[in-house]
N, C-alpha and C positions, 0 to 999 in steps of 0.2 A: 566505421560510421558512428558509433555507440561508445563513449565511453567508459572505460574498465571501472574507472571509480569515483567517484562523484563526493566530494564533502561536503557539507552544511555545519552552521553552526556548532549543532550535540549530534549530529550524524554522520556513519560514513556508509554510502552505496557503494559497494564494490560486486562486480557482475557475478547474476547466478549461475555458476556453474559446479562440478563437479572439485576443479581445483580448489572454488574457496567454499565448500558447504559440504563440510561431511558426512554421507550420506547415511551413516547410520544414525549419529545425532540428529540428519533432518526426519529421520525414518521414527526416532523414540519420542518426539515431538509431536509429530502427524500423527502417530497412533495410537497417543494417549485422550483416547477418547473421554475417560470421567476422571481422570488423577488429577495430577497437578498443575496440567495441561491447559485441562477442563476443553479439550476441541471440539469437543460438542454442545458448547456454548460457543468455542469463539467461530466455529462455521455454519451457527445455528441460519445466518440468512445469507451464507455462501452456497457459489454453485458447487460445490463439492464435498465431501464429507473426508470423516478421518481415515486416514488411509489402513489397508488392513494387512497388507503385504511389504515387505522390502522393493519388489520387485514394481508396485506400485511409487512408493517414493522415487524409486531411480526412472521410472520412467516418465514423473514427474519435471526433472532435472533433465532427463535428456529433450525431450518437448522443448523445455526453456531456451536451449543449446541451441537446438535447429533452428527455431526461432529467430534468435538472435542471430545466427549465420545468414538464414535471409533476408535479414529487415526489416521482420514483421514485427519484433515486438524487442525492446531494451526491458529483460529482467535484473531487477538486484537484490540482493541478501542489504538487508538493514541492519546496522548494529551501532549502538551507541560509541562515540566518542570516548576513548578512553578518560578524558579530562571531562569526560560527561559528571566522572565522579564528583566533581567539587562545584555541581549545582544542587542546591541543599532546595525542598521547598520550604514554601512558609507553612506557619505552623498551622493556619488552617487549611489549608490543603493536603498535610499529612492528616489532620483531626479529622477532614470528612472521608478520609478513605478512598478518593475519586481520584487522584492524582499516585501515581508509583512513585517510591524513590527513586529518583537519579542517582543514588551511591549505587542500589542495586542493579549490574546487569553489564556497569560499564565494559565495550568491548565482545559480549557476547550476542548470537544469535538472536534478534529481537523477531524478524521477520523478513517477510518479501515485499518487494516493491514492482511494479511495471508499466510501462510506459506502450499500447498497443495500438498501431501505425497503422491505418486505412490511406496508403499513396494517390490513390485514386482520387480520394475525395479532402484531398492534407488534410486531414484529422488526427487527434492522438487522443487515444482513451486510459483514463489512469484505474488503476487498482491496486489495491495493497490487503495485506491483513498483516495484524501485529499477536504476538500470543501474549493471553490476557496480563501476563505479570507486567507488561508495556503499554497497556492502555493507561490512558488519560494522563500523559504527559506533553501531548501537543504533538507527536512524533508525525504523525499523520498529515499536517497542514507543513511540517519544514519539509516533510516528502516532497508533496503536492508543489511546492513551489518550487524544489529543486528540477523534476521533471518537466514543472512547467518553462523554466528558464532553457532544460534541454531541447524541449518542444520546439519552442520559438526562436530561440538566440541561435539556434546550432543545427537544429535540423528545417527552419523554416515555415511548420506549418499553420496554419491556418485557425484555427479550432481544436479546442483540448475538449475533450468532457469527462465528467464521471458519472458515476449514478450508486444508488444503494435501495434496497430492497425497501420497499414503501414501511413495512412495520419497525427496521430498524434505529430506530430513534439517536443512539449514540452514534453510527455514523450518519445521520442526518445533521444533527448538531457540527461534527466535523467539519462537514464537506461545505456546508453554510456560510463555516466562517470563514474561510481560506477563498471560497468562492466570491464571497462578498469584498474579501479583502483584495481581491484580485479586479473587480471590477466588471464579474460574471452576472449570471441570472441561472434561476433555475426556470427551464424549459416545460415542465410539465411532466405528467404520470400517463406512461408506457402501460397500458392494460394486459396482462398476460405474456408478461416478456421474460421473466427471471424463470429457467426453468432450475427446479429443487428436488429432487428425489423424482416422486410421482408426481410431482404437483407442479405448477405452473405460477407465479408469484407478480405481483405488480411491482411496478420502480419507478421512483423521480429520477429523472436526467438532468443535469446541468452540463453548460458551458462558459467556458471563456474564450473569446477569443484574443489573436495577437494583438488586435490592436487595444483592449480593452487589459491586455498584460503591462504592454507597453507606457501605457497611459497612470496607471498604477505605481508602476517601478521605474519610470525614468522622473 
């Protein structure tokens, strides 16, 4: 039903699973909570925290798996384009520090992507997270349009949304423009919906719908 690997421009989604996501690399990743990582920043308004076991990462991966067998949800491992390497940015964009190198990363582990399927009500709801040495390279909106083209052109349905934690600011910014540029709207703030540790968090929703993709892209 799902796609094994999906290209974009500077990306390639190839499905999460065990065979292509080695599980201890995803496990020194996830658990590096203040190093290099810093994944307590990058899941600071995610619903889940850094992992603190092996046994958690893998059964991370395995969730994805099952998933994906029944139809609920197309997860994928993000990783740049090898030829990612020879997009250079401009020099103000290296100067402000808000944009990553493209030379740096080509080819490796950037992140997750997912695409999660309510049949009932054809919807598809997206989520991703990137670790921070790949933010602010755009990766996030060539995502977004790639699942969104899976959404619609291949699976049929109706309605994509996403949404991000109301205090998030840089994925606000994101999801804005890729929404906009798709021909969406954002819906409004969800009161007490993003559940976080002990706490309970508000969230903007947005959507697009098929025909407002359609309209966009043809």
């Amino acid at each position: 039903m799902f796609p094994d690997r999906i290209e974009t421009e500077r990306l390639v989604l190839e499905r999460l699973c065990h065979e292509n996501l080695d599980l201890f690399e995803f496990y020194a990743i996830c658990s590096d909570a203040d190093g290099p990582e810093a994944m307590d920043e990058v899941t600071r308004y995610m619903p889940w925290e850094p992992h603190e076991t092996l046994l958690e990462s893998k059964e991370y991966i395995d969730g994805v798996e099952e998933r994906w067998e029944e139809g609920e949800a197309a997860g994928y491992v993000i990783r740049p384009r090898d030829d990612e390497s020879d997009e250079v940015p401009s020099a103000s964009e290296s100067a402000s520090g808000e944009y990553g190198d493209p030379r740096d990363g080509a080819g490796e582990y950037a992140g997750n992507a997912a695409l999660h399927i309510d049949w009932d009500r054809r919807t598809g709801r997206l989520g991703t997270w990137l670790r921070k040495r790949f933010w602010g390279r755009g990766y996030s909106g060539e995502r977004a349009g790639a699942l969104m083209k899976l959404a619609f052109e291949r699976l049929d349905l109706e309605v994509v949304s996403v949404s991000h934690h109301a205090d998030n600011d840089r994925s606000r910014r994101a999801i804005e423009k890729y929404v906009e540029a798709y021909g969406g709207r954002r819906e409004g703030l969800l009161r007490n919906w993003l559940p976080h540790g002990d706490e309970v968090s508000d969230e903007y929703r947005y959507t697009i719908s098929q025909a407002e993709y359609r309209d966009a892209t043809e």
